[in-house]
N, C-alpha and C positions, 0 to 999 in steps of 0.2 A: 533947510536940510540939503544935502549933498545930492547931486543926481545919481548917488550912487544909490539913492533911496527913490528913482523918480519911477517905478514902476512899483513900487513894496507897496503901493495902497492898494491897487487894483488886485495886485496877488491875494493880500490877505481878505480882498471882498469875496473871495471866490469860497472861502470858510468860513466856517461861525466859530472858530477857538480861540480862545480870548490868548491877544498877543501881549508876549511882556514886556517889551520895549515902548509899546506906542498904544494910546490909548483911540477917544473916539477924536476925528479929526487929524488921524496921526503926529498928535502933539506927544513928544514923551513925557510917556512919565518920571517922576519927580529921582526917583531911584538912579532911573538910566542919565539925569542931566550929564554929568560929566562924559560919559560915553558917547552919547550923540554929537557935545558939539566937538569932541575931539574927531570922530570921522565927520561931520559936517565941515569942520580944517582942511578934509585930506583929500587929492587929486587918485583918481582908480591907482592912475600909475604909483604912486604913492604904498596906496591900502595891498595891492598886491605883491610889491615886494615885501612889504610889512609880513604878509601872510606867509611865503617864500621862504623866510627867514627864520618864522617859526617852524615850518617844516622842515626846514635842513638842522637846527636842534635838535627835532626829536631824529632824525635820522642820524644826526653826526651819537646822539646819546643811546641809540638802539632802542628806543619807545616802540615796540613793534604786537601785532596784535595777528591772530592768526585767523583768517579770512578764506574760506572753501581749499582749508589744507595748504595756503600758504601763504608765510611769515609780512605782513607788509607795515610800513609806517603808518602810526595809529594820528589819524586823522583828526586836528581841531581848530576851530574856526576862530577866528581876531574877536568876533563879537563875543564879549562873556555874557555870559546868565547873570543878572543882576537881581539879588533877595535883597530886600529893607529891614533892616533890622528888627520890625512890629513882626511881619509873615516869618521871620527866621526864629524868633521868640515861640509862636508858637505850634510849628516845625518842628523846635528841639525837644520842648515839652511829650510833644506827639509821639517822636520815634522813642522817647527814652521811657515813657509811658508803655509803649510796646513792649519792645525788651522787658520790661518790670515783669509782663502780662506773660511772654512767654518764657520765659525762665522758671516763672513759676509753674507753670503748664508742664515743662519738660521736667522739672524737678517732681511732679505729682504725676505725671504719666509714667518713670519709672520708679516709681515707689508705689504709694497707697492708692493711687488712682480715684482720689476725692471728687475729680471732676466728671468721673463717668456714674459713681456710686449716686452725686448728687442729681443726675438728670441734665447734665449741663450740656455733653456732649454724646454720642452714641459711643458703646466699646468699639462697633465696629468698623468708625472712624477712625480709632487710633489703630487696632490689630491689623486693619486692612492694608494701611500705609504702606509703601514699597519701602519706605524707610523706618520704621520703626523696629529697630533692632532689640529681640529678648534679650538678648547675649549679654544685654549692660544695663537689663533691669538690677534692682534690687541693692544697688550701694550707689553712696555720694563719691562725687567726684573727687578727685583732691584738690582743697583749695575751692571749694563750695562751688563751684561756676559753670553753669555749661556754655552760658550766650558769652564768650570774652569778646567776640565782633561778630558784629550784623549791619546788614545791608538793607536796607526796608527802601524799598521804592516807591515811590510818589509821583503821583500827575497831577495838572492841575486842570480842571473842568472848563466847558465855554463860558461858565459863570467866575471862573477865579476859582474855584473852590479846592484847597488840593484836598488829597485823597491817596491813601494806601494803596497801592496797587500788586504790590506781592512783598516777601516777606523771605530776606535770605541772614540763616542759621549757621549754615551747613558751612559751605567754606565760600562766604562773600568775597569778590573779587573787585578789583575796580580802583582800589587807593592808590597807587601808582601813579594814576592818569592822574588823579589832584595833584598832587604834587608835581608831577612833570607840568601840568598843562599851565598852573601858575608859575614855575621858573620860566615856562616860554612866553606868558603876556611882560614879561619884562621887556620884551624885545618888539612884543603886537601895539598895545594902547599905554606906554609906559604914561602918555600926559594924563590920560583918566584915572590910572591907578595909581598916581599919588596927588591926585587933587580926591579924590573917596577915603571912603574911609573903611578899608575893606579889611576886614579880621584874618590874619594868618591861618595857614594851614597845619606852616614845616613842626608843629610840635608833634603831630600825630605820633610820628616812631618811637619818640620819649614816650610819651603816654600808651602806647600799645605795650612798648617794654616794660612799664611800671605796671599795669596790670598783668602781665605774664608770670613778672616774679611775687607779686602782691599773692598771687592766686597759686602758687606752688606750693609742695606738699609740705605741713604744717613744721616741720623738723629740721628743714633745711634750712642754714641760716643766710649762705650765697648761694641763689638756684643758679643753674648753669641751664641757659635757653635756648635751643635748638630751632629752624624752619627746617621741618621738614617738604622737600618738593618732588613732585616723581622725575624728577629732570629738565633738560634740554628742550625737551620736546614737548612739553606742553607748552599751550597758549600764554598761558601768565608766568612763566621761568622770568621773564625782564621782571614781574613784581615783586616774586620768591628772592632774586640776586638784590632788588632795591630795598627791600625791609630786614632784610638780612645787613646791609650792609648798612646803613642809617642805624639800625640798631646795636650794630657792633657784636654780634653774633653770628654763630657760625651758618654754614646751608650744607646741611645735609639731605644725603638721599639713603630707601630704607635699605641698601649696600652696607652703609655706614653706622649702622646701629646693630647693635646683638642684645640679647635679652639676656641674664640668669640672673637664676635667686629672684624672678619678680623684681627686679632692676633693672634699667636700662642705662646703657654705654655708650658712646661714642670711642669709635676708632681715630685715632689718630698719630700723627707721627712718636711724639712722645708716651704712646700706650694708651691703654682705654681709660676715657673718662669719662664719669654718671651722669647723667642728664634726667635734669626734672623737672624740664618743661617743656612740650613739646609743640610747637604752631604750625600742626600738620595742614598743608597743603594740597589734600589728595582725600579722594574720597572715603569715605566708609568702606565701602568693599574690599579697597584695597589696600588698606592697613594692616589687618594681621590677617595673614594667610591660616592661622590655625582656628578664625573664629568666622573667618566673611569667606573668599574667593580663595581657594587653595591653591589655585593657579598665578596668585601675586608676586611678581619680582617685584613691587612699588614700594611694600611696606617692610616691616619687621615680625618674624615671628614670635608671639610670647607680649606687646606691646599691651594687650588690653589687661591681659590676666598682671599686669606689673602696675596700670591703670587702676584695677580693681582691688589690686592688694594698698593702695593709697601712694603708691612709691614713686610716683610720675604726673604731672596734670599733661591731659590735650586740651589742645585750645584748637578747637571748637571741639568739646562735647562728642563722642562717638553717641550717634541716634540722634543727633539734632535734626535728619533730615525730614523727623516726622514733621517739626515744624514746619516746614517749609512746604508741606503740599497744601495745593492748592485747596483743595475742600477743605482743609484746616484752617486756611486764610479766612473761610466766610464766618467761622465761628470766632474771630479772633473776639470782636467788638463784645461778645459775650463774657471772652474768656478776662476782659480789662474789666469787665460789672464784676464777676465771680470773685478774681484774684485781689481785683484793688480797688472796686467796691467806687470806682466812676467810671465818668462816660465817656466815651473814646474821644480825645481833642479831635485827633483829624480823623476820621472817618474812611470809609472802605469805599471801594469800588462797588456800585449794585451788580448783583453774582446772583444767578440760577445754578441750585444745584442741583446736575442733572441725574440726581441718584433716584432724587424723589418724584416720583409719578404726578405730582400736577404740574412740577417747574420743569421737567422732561418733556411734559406734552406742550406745552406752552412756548418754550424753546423750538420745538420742533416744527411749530405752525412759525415763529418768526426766523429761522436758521436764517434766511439770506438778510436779517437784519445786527446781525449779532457777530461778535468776535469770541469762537471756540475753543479752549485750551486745556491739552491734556493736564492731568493733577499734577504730574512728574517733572514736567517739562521743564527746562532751561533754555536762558538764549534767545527767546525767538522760537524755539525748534518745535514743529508738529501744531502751532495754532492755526486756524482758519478764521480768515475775516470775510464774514460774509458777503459784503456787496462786492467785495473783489474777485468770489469765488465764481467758478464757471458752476451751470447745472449739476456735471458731473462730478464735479469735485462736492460738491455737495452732496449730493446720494450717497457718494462716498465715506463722505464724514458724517452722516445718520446711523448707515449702517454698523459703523466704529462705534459710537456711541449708545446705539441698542445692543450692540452688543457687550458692552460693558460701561455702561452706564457709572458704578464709580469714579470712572477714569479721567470725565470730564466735567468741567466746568463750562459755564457763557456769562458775558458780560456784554452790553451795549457798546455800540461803536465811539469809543468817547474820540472827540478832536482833540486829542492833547494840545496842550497853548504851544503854542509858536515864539521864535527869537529869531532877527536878521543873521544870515547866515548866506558867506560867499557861495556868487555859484553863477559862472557865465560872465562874470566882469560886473554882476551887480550883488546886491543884497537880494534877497529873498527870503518869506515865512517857510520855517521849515521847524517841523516838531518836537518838542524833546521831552526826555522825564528824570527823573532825579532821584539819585542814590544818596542818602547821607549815611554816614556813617559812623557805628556808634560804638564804644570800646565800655565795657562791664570792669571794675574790677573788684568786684563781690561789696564795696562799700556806694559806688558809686557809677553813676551812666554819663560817661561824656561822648557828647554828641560832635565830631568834627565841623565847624563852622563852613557848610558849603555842600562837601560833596562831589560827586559826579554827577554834572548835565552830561546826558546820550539825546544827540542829536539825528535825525532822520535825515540821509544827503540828501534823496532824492524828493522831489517835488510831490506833496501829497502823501507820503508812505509814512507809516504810523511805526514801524518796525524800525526800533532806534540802536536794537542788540548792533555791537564792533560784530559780533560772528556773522551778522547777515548783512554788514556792509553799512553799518550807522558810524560816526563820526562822534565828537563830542568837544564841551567847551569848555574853559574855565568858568567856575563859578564864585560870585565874589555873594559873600554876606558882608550886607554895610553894617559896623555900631554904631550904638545911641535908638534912641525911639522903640526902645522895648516895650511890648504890647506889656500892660497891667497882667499882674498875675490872674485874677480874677477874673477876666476877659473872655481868657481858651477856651472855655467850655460850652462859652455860647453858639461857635458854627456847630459844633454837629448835632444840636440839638434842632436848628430849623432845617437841617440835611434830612435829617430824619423821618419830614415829615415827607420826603420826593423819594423814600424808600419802600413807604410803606404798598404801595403796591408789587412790591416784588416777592415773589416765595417767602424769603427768608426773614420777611420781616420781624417777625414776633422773637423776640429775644427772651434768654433765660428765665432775667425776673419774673418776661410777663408768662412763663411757663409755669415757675413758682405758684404765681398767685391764684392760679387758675387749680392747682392742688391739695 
């Protein structure tokens, strides 16, 4: 191996996260062959203009990402994430299993609410949610869908094991960087990535447009499909202009749209024209001013009520974001026995919920052990990790939590796995997790082969969010060597048995049987 590897063992003894590139001995694994001996080829000087080069793409292409208020080049490193097409088999099973699990959850949490009547979930999990909007109970969507894309994040354990680690509904972000970060390995590892055999990305835009117009209201024979963005100024505009324009449809902002008649329109030079599909890119709140924040320039007046009349789909779902909170996350594994009647392939992160008085108190005795996060939270933003807290930051974050207890979650300090990653003229372990991403469209779940790896820059920091200064990598899924169908469902059942001393162990069924 290259001395650009000659300190990478000593780094990675300093942790226990199981590394993906290099197994015990730091021989690679069979995945990464082509990757190693291609930088094993290459002189520093070499590997760093390689690097150089992909960063003047994303700069020359405005790849940019918005970091403490301002706009910088979104950061990604030569080395990819490399998945085997066995672990990627059953990956896609996992997140599209999910999605199944929560679509149906959002389809019953606003309508008949079977899941709270049955004892599955508490009412006052769903009503409590900062996101659970009445406003859009009590009618179907148009176009049956509310999950059209989700983001479900994953880590993988010091055992290999991945693991759900939260669960994005609402308006998942992050596809952009797939596609940019593999047209720049053209230019990083071109000799690995065409000796592998590493599954495409660029269909995603076809496939998101085909479910957008598959999902449009029943009557319309060519739907006309809109991205809506709040602008310029938000963080993800580069995404909003790149799916917009891959897709060959328009980017609008809610200036751009008027309501009447329970219709929506688009302004445009040649006069208004309907629109009835809409891939809003902007929160809940601030979508229709007559239903959320009255104070919104971002959305349209009249959107939901046009929505509710059947005359427009949104894509994503107005109230998905009940989904997404955190204390919702812990009953997921429940809500895949209730709705689809198996067991979760990949498995959850072990979670105290701090709502309940013995995982509250318990949590409380181990805080400097644990990583805390608000239910609401995004980004990185508002977590605490305990051993890195000072005293006082921690009294601090007790008394947040006794005081509203809802609001947070805890989890174990997992060492997410590591991948070689530039930094000071060498390679280094440095952490990352994984978004794949999955498009519904009311017949089917396809799952994008790969993903977003978020990468951790700095040495030891578990915190891989671009908002707080994480980086990220191309990730390649190799074909061939697909795990047996039959297979998946064996890890989460020995996972299960390293959960059972947590709070939450006892799941629905075994609540059932006990009645």
């Amino acid at each position: 191996m290259s001395d650009l590897f000659q300190d990478y063992a000593a780094a990675a003894g300093r942790s226990t996260a199981f590394d993906e590139m290099f197994g015990p001995g730091q021989v690679p694994r069979a995945e990464y062959a082509h990757v190693a001996a291609a930088l094993g080829a290459r002189t520093l000087a070499d590997v760093t203009a390689r690097a150089d080069s992909m960063a003047r793409t994303f700069l020359d292409r405005g790849v940019t990402f918005d970091f403490a208020g301002e706009e910088r080049p979104f950061p990604t490193d030569i080395v990819p994430r490399v998945i085997s097409g066995q672990d990627w088999s059953i990956l896609e099973r996992g997140v599209a299993q999910r999605v199944r699990a929560l679509e149906a959850f959002l389809q019953d949490v606003y309508d008949k609410m079977r899941v709270v009547a049955d004892g599955v979930i508490p009412r006052r999990l769903v009503t409590s949610s900062a996101h659970f909007h009445r406003e859009v109970s009590g009618f179907d969507p148009a176009g049956g869908v509310r999950v059209h894309v989700s983001g479900i994040d994953v880590v993988r354990d010091d055992t290999g094991t991945f693991r759900v680690l939260e669960d994005n509904v609402r308006v998942p972000s992050g596809v952009s960087y797939v596609l940019e970060n593999r047209r720049a390995m053209a230019k990083g590892l071109p000799e690995a990535f065409a000796q592998s055999d590493v599954r495409p990305v660029e269909e995603y835009p076809r496939r998101l447009l085909s479910a957008l117009r598959r999902t449009a209201p029943p009557s319309v024979e060519d739907p006309t499909v809109v991205v809506l963005t709040p602008g310029v100024f938000n963080s993800a505009y580069f995404e909003h202009t790149l799916l917009a324009g891959l897709m060959g449809v328009e980017l609008v902002e809610g200036r751009d749209l008027i309501c009447r008649g329970n219709r929506v329109y688009m302004r445009t030079t040649a006069g208004e024209q309907r629109v009835d599909v809409i891939y809003k890119r902007i929160d809940d709140d601030f979508l229709d001013p007559l239903q959320f924040r009255s104070d919104s320039v971002l959305g349209c007046p009249g959107i939901v009520n046009a929505a509710r009349a059947g005359n427009v789909t949104i894509a994503n779902a107005v109230g998905n974001g009940v989904a997404d909170d955190k204390l919702v996350y812990t009953y997921v594994p429940d809500l895949i026995r209730y709705y689809l009647g198996e067991e979760p392939i990949v498995p959850n992160v072990d979670t105290f919920r701090l709502e309940e008085p013995a995982a509250r108190e318990e949590a409380m005795d181990r805080l400097a052990e644990l990583v805390v996060k608000p239910v609401d939270g995004s980004g990185g933003k508002g977590l605490v990790i305990g051993p890195a807290a000072s005293k006082e930051e921690l009294e601090v974050l007790r008394a947040k939590v006794l005081a509203d207890p809802r609001g947070w979650i805890a989890q174990p300090v997992l060492q997410l796995s590591t991948v070689p990653t530039m930094s000071g003229g060498r390679f280094s372990p440095r952490h990352v997790d994984l978004r794949p991403f999955a498009i519904n469209d009311g017949d089917d779940i396809w799952v994008l082969p790969g993903g977003l790896t978020r990468v951790a820059l700095k040495e030891g920091s578990l915190i891989v969010n671009s908002s707080q200064g994480g980086g990220s990598k191309d990730t390649w899924v190799l074909g061939g060597d697909a795990a047996p169908a039959e297979a998946a469902p064996a890890a989460p059942v020995a996972v299960r048995e390293r959960t059972s001393v947590w709070p939450i162990e006892s799941s629905w069924q075994d609540n059932q049987s006990d009645q």
